[in-house]
RODO-2510 file (C-alpha; in nm, 4 decimals, decimal comma):
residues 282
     n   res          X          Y          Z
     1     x    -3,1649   -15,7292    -1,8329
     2     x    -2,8148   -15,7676    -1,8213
     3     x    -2,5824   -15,7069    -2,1359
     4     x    -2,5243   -15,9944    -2,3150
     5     x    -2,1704   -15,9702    -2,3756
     6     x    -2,1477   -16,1755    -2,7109
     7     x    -2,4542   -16,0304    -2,8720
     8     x    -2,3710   -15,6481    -2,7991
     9     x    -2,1338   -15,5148    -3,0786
    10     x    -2,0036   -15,1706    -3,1312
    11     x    -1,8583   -14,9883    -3,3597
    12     x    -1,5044   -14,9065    -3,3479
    13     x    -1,3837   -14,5104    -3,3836
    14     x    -1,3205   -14,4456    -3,7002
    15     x    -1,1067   -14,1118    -3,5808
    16     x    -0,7872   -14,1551    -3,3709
    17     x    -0,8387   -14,2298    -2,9982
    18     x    -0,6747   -13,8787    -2,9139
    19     x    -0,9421   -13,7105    -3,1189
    20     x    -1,2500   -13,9165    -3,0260
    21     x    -1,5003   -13,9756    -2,6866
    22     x    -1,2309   -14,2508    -2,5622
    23     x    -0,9789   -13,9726    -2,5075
    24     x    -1,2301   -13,7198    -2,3811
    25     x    -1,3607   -13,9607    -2,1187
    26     x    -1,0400   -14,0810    -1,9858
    27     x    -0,9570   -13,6823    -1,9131
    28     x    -1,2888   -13,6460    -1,7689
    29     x    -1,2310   -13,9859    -1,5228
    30     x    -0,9812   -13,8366    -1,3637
    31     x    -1,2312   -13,5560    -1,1826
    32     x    -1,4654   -13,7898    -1,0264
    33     x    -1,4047   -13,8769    -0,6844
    34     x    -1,2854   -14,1895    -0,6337
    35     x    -1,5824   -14,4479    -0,5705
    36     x    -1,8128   -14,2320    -0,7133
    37     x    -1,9583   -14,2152    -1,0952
    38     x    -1,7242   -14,3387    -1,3524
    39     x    -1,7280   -14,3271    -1,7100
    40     x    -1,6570   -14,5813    -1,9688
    41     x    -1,6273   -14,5790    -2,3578
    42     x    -1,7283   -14,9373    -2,5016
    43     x    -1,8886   -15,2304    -2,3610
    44     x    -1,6907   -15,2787    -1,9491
    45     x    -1,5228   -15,6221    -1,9708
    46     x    -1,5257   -15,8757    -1,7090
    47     x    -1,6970   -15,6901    -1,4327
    48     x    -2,1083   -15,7135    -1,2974
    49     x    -2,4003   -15,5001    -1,2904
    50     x    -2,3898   -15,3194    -1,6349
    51     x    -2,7572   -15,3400    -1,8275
    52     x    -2,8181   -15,1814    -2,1659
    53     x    -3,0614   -14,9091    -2,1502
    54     x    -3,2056   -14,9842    -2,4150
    55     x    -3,2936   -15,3038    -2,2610
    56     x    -3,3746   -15,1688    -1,8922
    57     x    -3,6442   -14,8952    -2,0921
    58     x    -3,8059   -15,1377    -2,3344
    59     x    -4,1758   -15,2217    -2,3337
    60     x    -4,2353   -15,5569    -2,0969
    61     x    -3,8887   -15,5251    -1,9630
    62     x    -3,8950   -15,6465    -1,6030
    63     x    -3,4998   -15,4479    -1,5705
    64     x    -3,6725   -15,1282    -1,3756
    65     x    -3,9245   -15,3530    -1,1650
    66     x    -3,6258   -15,5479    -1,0420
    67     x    -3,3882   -15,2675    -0,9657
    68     x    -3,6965   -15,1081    -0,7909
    69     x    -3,7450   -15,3994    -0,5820
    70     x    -3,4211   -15,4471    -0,4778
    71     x    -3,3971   -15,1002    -0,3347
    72     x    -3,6744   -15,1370    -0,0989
    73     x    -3,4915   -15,4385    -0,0291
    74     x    -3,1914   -15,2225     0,0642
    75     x    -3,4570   -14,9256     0,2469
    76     x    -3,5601   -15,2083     0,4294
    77     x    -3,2194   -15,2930     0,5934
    78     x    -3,0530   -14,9941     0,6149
    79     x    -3,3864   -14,7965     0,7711
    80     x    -3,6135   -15,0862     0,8904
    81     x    -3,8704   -14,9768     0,6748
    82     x    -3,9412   -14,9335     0,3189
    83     x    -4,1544   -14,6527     0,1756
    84     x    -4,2767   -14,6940    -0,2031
    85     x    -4,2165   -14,2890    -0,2395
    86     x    -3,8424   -14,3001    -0,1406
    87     x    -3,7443   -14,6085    -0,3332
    88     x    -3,9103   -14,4549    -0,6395
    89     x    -3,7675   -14,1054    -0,5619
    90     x    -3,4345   -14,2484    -0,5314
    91     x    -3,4241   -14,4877    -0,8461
    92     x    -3,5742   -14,2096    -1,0197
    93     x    -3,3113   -13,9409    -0,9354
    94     x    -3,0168   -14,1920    -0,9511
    95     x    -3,0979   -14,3102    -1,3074
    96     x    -3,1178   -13,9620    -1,4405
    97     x    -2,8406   -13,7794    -1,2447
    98     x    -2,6545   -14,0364    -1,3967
    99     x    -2,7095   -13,9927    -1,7739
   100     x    -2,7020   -13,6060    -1,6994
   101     x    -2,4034   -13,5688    -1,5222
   102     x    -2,2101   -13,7802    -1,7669
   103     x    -2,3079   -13,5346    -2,0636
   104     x    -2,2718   -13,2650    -1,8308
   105     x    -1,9229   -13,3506    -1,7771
   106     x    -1,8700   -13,3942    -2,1470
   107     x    -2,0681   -13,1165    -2,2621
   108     x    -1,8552   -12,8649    -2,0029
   109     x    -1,4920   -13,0195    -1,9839
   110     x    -1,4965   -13,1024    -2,3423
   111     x    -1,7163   -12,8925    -2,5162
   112     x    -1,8977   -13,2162    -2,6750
   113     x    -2,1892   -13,3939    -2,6460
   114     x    -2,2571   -13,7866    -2,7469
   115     x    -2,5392   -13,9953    -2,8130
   116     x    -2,7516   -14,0111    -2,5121
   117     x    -2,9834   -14,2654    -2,7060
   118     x    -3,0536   -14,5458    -2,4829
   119     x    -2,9637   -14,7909    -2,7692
   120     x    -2,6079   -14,6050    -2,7158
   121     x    -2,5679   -14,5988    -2,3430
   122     x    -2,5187   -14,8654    -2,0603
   123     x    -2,5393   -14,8168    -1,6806
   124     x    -2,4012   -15,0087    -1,3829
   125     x    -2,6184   -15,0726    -1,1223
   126     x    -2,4240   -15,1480    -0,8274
   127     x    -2,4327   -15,5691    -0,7641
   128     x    -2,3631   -15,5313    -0,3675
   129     x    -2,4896   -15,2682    -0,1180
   130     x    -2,6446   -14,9607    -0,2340
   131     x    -2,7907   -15,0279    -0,5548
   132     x    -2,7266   -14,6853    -0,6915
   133     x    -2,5661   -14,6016    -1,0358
   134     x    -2,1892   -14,6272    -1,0069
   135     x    -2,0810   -14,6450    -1,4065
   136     x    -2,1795   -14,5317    -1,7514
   137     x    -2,0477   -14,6091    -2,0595
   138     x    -2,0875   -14,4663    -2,4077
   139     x    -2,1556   -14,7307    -2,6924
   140     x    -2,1141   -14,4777    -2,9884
   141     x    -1,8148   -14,3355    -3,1046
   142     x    -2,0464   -14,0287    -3,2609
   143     x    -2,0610   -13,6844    -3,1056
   144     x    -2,1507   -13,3323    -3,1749
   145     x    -1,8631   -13,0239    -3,1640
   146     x    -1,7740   -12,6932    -3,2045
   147     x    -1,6182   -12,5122    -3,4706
   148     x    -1,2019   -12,6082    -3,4042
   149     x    -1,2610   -12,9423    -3,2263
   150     x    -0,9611   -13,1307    -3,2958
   151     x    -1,2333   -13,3930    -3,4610
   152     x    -1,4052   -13,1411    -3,6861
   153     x    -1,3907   -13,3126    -4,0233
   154     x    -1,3385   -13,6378    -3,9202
   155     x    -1,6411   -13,9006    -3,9720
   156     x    -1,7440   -13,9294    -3,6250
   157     x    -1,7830   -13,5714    -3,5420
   158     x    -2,1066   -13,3576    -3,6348
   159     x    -1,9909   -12,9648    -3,5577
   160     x    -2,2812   -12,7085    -3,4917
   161     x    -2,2935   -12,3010    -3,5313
   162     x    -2,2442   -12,2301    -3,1577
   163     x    -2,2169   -12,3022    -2,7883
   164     x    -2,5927   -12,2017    -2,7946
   165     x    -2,6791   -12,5022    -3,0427
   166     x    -2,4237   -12,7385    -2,8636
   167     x    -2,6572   -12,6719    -2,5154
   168     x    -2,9022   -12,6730    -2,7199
   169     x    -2,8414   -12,9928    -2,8565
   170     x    -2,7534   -13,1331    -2,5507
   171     x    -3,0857   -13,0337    -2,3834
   172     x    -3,3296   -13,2109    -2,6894
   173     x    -3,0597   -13,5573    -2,6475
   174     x    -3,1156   -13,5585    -2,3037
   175     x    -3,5100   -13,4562    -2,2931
   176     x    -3,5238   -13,7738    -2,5288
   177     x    -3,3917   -14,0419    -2,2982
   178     x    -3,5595   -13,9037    -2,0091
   179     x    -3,8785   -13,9431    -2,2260
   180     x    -3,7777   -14,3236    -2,2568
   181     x    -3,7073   -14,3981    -1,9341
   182     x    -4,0556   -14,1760    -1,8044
   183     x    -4,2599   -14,3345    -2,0339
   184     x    -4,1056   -14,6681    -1,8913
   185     x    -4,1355   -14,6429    -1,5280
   186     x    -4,3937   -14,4120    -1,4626
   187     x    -4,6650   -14,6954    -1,4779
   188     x    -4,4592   -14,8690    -1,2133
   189     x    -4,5253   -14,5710    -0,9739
   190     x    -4,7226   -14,2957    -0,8184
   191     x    -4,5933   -14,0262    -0,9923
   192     x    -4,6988   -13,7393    -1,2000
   193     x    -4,5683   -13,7458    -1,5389
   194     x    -4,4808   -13,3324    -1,3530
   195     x    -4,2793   -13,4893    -1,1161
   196     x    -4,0179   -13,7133    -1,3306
   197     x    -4,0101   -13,4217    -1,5147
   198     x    -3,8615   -13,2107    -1,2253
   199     x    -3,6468   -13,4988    -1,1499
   200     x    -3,5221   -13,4860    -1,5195
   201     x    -3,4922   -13,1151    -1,4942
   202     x    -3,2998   -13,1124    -1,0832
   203     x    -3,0800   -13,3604    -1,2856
   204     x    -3,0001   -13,1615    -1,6019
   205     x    -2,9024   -12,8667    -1,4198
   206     x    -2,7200   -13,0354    -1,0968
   207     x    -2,5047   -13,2441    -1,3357
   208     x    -2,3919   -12,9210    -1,5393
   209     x    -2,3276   -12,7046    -1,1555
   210     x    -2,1650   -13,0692    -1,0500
   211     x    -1,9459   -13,0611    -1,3953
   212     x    -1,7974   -12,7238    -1,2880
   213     x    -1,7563   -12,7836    -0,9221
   214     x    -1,5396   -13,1072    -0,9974
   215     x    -1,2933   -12,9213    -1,2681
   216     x    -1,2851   -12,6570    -1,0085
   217     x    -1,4610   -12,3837    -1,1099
   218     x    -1,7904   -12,3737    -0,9837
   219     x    -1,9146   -12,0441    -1,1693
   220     x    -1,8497   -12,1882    -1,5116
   221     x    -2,0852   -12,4651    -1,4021
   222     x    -2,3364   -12,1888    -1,3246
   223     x    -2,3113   -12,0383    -1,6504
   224     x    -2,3318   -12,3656    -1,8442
   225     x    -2,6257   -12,4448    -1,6635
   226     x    -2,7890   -12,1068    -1,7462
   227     x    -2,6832   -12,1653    -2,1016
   228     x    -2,8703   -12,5209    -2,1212
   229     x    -3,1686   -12,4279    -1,9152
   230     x    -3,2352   -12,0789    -2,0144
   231     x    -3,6272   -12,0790    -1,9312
   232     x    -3,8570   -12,3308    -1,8914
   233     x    -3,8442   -12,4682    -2,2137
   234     x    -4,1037   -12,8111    -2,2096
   235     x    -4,0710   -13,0580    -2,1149
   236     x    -3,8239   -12,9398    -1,8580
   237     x    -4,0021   -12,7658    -1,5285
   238     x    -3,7998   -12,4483    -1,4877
   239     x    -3,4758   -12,2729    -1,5857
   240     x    -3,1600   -12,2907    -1,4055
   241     x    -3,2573   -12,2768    -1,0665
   242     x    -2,8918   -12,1779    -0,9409
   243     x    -2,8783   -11,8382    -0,7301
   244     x    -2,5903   -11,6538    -0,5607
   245     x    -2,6185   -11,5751    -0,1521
   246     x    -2,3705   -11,4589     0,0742
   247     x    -2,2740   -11,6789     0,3624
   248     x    -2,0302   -11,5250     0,6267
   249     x    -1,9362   -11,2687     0,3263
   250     x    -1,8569   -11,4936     0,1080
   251     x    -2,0721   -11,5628    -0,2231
   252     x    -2,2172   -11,9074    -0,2163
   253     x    -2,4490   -12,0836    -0,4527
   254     x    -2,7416   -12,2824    -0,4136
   255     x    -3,0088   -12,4341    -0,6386
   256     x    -3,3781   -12,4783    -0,5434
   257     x    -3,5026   -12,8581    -0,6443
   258     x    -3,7981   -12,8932    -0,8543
   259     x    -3,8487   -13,2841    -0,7068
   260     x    -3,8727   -13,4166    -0,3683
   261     x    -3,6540   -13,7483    -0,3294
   262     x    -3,8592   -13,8114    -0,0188
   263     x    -3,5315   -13,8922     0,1997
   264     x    -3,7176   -13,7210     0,4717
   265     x    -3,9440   -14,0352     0,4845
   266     x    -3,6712   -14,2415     0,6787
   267     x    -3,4228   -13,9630     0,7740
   268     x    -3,6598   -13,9245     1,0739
   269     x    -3,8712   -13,6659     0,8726
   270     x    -3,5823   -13,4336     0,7875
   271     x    -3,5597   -13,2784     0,4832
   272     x    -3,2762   -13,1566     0,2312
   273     x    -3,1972   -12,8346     0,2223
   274     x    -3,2895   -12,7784    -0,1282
   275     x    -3,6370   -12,9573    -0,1201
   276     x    -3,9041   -12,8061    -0,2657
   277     x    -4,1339   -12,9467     0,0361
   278     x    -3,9458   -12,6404     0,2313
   279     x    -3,7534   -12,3803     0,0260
   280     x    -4,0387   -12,1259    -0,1719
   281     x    -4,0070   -12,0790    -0,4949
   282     x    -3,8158   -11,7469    -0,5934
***
């Protein structure tokens, strides 16, 4: 379901824009590559393809079983054939990698994390070609902080003990919308409720080693994502997955998926590097 532009209202920020999310996302825009995820705070005027979440996740919605048929639509002419298994593993991984990279980015560059409820979040699902996530924007102005945030004290800001409760925090707001949207379109496929859960979980921790890659320093995104996935603390499938090898010399990491995207099922039975299908676990 699309958002209904007149009947969606939010709140306005009751601290000053330098000290609330519209500040912090505007810093954090200007990492993403151009054309790839982007960021909003507040409801995107004048432009198509942004659904509510909360709509898109709601009991009897028909938002997922649309989006799902118009990537095998897409399969279909890019690959000449459609397979249920990739169009699922691909609407499955987009949605999530979405919401968790965009509180990865917040949670690392800012040291905050927002409301990932899906009441508070909408997505753009690209109108023409690839109909993969391109936007998200953050409805609520509320967000959790550390001690010295420039918004501790103010009404939209909740501060917690530590960086260990922040990742913590961020890791219980994120396990809830994945539960939302699992709950939603796992009847619509073939999946394990184990698999969307590794999908949730390759998501979590890619979007927290993505977060430090883009500000350009790749082993603070390593240690944020050992700080948020510590173990394999349920739902979530494993820890951190992220290890350190040496190509040529030279330290490199690498993570080990917990989900198969199933890519290799019109990429002439190639798989990614990373896939579970072919890398043992360590």
């Amino acid at each position: 379901m699309a958002v209904d532009r007149v009947a969606l209202h939010t709140s306005l920020p009751l601290a000053p824009d330098s000290l609330g999310l519209a500040d912090s996302i505007s810093k954090i825009n200007d990492l993403f590559p151009v054309g790839w995820l982007r960021l909003e705070y507040g409801v995107p005027a004048g432009e198509p393809g942004w659904h509510r979440c909360d709509d898109l996740l709601s009991p009897g919605s028909t938002g997922l079983a649309a989006w799902h048929d118009r990537l095998l639509e897409w399969l279909h002419a890019e690959y000449g054939h459609a397979p249920e298994r990739t169009a699922a593993g691909f609407l499955r991984w987009w949605y999530l990698c979405a919401i968790a990279t965009s509180a990865a980015m917040l949670f690392h560059h800012q040291r905050r994390v927002p409301s990932l409820r899906p009441s508070d979040l909408l997505v753009r699902i690209s109108p023409e070609g690839r109909p993969d996530v391109s936007g998200v924007a953050v409805l609520s102005d509320e967000f959790a902080c550390l001690p010295g945030d420039p918004a501790e004290g103010t009404s939209t800001a909740t501060t917690v003990a530590s960086p260990h409760a922040l990742a913590a925090l961020l890791r219980a707001r994120f396990a809830g919308h994945a539960a939302r949207f699992i709950a939603s379109y796992r009847p619509k496929v073939r999946f394990g409720r184990h698999t969307l859960w590794a999908t949730a979980t390759d998501a979590l921790d890619t979007g927290l080693w993505m977060a430090g890659q883009l500000g350009g320093d790749e082993g603070a995104g390593v240690a944020d994502a050992a700080l948020v996935l510590p173990e394999a603390t349920k739902p979530f499938t494993s820890a951190s997955t992220l290890r350190c090898h040496s190509v040529d010399g030279s330290p490199c990491w690498s993570r080990r998926r917990e989900s198969c995207c199933f890519s290799y099922l019109v990429n002439d039975g190639e798989a990614c590097a990373d896939c579970p299908r072919t890398v043992p676990k360590r």
